[in-house]
C-alpha positions in Angstrom: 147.0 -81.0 21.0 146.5 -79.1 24.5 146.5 -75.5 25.0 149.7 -74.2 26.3 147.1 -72.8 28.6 146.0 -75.7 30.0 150.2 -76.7 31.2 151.5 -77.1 34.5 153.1 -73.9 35.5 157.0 -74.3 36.6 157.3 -72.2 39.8 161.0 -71.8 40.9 161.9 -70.8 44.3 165.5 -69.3 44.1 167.4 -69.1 47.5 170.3 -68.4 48.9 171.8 -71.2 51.3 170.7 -71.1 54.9 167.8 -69.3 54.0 164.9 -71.5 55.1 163.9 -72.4 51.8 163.6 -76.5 52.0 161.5 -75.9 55.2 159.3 -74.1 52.7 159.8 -76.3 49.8 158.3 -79.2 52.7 156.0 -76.8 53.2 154.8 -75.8 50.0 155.1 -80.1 49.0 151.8 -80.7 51.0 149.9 -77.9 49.2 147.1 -79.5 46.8 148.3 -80.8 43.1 152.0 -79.5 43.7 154.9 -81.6 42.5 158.4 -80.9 43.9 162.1 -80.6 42.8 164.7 -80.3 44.7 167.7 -78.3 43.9 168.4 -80.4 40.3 170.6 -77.5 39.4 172.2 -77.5 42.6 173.1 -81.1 42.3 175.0 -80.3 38.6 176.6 -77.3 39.8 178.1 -79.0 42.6 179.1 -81.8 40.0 180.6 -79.7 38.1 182.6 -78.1 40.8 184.3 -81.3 42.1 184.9 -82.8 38.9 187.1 -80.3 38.4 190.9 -80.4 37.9 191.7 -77.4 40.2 189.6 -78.7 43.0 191.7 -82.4 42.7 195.1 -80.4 42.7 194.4 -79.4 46.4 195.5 -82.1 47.8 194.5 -82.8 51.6 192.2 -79.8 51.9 189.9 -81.3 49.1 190.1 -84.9 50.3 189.3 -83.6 54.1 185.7 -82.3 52.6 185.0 -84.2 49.8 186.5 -88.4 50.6 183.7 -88.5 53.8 181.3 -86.6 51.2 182.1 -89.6 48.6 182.2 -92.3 50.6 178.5 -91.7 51.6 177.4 -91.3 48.4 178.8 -94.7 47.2 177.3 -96.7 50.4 173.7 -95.1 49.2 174.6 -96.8 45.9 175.3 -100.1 47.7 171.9 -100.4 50.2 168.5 -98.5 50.7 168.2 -95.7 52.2 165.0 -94.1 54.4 164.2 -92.3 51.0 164.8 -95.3 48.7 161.8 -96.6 47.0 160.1 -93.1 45.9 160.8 -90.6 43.5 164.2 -89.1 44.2 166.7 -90.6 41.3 170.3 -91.3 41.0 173.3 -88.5 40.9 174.6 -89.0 37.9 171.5 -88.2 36.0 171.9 -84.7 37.1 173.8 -82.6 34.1 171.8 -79.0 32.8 170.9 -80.5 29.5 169.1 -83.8 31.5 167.4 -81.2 34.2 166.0 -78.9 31.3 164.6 -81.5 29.5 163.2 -83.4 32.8 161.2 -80.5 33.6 160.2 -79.5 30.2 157.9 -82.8 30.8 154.6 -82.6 32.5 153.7 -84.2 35.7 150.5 -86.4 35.6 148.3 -85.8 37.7 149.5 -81.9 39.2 148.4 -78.7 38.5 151.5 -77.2 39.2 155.9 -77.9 39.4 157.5 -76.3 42.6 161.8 -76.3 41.7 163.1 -74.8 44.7 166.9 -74.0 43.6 170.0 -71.6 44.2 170.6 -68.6 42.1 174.2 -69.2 41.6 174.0 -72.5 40.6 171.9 -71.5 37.3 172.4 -67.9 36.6 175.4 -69.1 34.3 173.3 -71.6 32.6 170.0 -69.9 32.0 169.5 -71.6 29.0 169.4 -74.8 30.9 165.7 -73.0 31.6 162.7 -75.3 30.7 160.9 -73.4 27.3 157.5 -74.1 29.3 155.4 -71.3 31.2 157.4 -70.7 34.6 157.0 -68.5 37.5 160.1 -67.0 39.6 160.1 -66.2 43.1 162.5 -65.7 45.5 163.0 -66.3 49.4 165.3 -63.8 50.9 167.3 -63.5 54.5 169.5 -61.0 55.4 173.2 -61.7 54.6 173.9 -61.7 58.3 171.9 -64.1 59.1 172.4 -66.6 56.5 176.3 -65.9 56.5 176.4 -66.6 60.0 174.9 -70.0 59.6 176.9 -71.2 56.7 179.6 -70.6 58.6 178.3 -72.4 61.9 177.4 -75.5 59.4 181.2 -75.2 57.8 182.0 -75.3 61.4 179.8 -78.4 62.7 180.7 -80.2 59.5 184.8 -80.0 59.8 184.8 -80.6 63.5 187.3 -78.0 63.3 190.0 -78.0 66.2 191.6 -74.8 67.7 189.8 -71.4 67.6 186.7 -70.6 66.1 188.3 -67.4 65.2 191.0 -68.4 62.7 188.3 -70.6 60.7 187.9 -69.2 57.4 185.3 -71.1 55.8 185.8 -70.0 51.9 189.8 -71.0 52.8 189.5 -74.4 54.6 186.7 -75.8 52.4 186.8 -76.3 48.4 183.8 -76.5 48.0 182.9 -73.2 49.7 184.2 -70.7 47.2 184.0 -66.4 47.9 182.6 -67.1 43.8 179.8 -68.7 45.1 178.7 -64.9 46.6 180.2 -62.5 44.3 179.2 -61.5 42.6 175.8 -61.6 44.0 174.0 -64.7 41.8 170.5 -63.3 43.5 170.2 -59.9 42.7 171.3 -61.0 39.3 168.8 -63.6 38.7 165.9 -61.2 39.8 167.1 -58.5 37.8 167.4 -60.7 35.2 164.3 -62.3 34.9 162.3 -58.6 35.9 164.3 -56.8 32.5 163.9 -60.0 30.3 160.4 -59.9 30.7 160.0 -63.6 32.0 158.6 -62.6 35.6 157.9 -58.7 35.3 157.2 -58.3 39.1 158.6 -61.4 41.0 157.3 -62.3 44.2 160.0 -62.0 47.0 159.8 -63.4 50.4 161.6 -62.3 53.7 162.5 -65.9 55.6 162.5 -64.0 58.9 158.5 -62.6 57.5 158.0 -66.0 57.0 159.0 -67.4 60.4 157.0 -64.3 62.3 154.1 -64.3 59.7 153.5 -67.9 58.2 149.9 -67.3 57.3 149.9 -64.2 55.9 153.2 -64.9 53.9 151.6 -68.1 52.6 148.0 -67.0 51.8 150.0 -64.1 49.8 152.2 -66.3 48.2 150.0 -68.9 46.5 147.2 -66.3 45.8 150.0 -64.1 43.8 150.7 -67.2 41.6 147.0 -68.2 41.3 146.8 -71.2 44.3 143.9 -71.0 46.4 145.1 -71.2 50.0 143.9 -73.0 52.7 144.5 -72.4 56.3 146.0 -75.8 56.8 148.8 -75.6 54.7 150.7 -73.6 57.9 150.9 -76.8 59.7 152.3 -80.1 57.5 153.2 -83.8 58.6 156.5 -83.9 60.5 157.5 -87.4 59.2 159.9 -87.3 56.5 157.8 -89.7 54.2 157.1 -87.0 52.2 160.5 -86.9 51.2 160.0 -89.5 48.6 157.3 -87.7 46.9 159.9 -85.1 46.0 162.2 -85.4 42.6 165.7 -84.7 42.8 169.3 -86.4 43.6 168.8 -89.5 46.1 172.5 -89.1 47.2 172.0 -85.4 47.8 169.1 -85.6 49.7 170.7 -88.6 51.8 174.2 -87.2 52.3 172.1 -83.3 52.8 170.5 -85.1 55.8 173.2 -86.7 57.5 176.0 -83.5 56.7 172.9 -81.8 58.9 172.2 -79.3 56.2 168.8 -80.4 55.4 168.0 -82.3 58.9 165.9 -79.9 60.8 163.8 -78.8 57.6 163.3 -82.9 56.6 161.4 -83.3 60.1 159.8 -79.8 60.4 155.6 -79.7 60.8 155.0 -75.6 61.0 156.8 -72.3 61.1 157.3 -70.5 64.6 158.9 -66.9 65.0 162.3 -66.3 65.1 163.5 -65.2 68.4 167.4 -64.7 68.7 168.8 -61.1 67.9 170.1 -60.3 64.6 174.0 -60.4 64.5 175.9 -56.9 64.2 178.2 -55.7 61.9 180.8 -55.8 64.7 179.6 -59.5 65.4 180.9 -60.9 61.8 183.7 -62.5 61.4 186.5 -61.8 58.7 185.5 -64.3 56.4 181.9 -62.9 56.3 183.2 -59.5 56.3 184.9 -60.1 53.1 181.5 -61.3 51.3 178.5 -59.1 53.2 179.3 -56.2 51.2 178.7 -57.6 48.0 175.5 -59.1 49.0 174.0 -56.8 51.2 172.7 -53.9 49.0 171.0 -56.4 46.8 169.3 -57.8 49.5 168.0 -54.5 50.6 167.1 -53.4 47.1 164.7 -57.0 47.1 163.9 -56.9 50.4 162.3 -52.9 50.0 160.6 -54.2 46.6 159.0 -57.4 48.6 157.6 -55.5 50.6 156.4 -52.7 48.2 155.1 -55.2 45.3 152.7 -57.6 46.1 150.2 -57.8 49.3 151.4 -60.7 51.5 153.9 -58.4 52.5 152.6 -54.9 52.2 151.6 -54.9 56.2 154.2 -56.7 58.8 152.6 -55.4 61.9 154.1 -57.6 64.7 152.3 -60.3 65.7 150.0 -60.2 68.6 149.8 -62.4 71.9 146.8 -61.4 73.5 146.6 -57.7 73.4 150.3 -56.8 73.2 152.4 -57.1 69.9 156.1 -58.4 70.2 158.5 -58.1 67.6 160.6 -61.0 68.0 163.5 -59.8 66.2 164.0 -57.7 68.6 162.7 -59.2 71.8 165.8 -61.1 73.4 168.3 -58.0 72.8 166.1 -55.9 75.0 166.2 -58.8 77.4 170.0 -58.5 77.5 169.9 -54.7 77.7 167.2 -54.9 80.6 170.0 -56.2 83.4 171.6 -52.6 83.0 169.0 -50.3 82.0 166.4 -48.6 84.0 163.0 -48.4 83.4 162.6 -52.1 82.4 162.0 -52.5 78.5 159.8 -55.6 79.0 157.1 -55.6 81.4 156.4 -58.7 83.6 153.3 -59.9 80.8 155.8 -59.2 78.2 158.2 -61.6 80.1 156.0 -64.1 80.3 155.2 -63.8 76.9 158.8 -64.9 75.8 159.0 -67.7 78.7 156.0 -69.3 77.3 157.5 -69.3 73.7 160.5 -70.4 74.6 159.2 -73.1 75.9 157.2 -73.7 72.9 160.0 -73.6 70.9 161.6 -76.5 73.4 158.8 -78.4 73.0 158.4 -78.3 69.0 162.4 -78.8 68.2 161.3 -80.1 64.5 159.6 -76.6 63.7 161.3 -74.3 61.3 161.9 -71.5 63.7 165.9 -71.9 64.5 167.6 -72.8 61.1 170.6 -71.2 61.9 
């Protein structure tokens, strides 16, 4: 009999959508003796969700999101797709019980099992947990951000007509339920796992730290859970072969790609600051509005202890080009202010500074810098 010593450690990455997480699941897939899942919880909550009775009762706004949704899934069922032929397994396999028991089984051949997953799609089904030794962490953004580009996606993905204004993207989708943020499913699941005693301290990563800091963040990451790190784990292959390395729902993954959720993190190859100003308060819309303020205090509260608790994150100086540090959170709002303020915020190195990124950023579309 082995030493429960000896097993592969379950590390699950719990995300909000929108949050850069399956640009660091890609990431993270290319890192030595790592096995991936992706969202198999995810895939049985959103099972769930459409199977059921009040979801079929609503008619024409149901059908509008979920018929196009459906008919793709049954054409993967019907010819190969560019992930066919790997390790990513049919939809129907995915129910809690099936999941636990799949990754309560060891992976030949890997030292460890990456599940990157959504809080809310497990926190009421924790005993669909694997009884093996696990690790939780967490990847963080601030609910403005990743509020604002749910929407934007809802937005893209129902080609909606008319004013951009009167969307409301919990009312006009089904599938995109106010419960699905309140309470919040995050906050939860790390206080839950800190006050059960399964992960005492969890790790906690900013995605905007991540984008601005990608060594740092990663070398601190993997040495917190006991990976050695090596430098060329910042940079990864931009094909999207590596896809079919990963475990999870075939469908999902296909239908993720073409819906453009999971495009832009498929073909990414590295990490590159985020440069657009956060949005303001002033800037949400009412359907955001009606969700930030359930979700933003626990953010801060994990946020504050990310940066307090573990050393990949204890020191976020900005970053430096040459001799000048930027903070690129910041950097294109004083841009906008420069025009009307006098002296100039930026000075003319500063400037070019930002011209040359930008550029980069042109040049490298497939890096994870702009998942918005």
């Amino acid at each position: 009999m082995s030493n429960p010593a000896d097993k592969q450690t379950r590390i699950f990455l719990w995300c909000w959508p929108r949050s850069i997480s399956t640009c660091l699941e890609k990431c993270l897939s290319f890192v030595d003796g790592i096995q991936s899942w992706h969202e198999p919880y995810n895939v049985a909550y959103y099972g769930e969700l459409t199977a059921t009775k009040a979801l079929v009762q609503q008619g024409d706004a149901f059908g509008s999101v979920v018929n196009p949704f459906m008919d793709m899934m049954n054409s993967i069922k019907e010819q190969p797709t560019e992930f066919s032929g790997g390790n990513l397994l049919p939809v129907e396999n995915f129910v809690y019980p099936w999941i636990k028991s799949q990754l309560e089984q060891e992976e030949p051949g890997k030292k460890s099992i990456l599940i990157k997953d959504t809080a809310m799609a497990i926190y009421d089904h924790l005993d669909s947990l694997p009884d093996v030794p696990t690790r939780h962490t967490f990847i963080t953004r601030h609910p403005y951000r990743f509020l604002t580009s749910q929407r934007k996606q809802m937005l893209r993905l129902g080609n909606i007509q008319g004013d951009p204004e009167d969307f409301d993207m919990f009312r006009a989708s089904p599938v995109m339920s106010e419960d699905m943020f309140t309470p919040d499913y995050m906050h939860l699941l790390w206080k839950h796992v800190k006050e059960s005693g399964k992960e005492p301290d969890p790790i906690i990563i900013d995605a905007e730290d991540l984008m601005n800091y990608p060594e740092k963040i990663l070398d601190g990451y993997l040495k917190a859970l006991g990976i050695p790190y090596h430098e060329r784990y910042v940079t990864w292959e931009e094909s999207e072969e590596s896809i079919k390395t990963w475990k999870g729902a075939l469908e999902q993954v296909v239908v993720g790609k073409k819906m453009g959720f999971f495009e832009k993190a498929f073909k990414s190859s590295r990490f590159l600051p985020k440069t657009h100003v956060m949005p303001e308060r002033e800037e949400l819309t009412n359907d955001n509005l009606r969700i930030v303020d359930h979700v933003l205090p626990g953010y801060e509260e994990m946020f504050e202890h990310g940066r307090r608790s573990w050393g990949g994150q204890g020191d976020m100086s900005p970053p430096l080009f040459g001799n000048m540090p930027i903070d690129f959170r910041f950097l294109h709002s004083k841009i906008m202010m420069q025009a009307t303020m006098s002296p100039p915020l930026l000075t003319e190195d500063q400037r070019s500074c930002v011209r040359a990124s930008d550029e980069t950023r042109v040049k490298h579309r497939s890096h994870c810098n702009d998942i918005v």
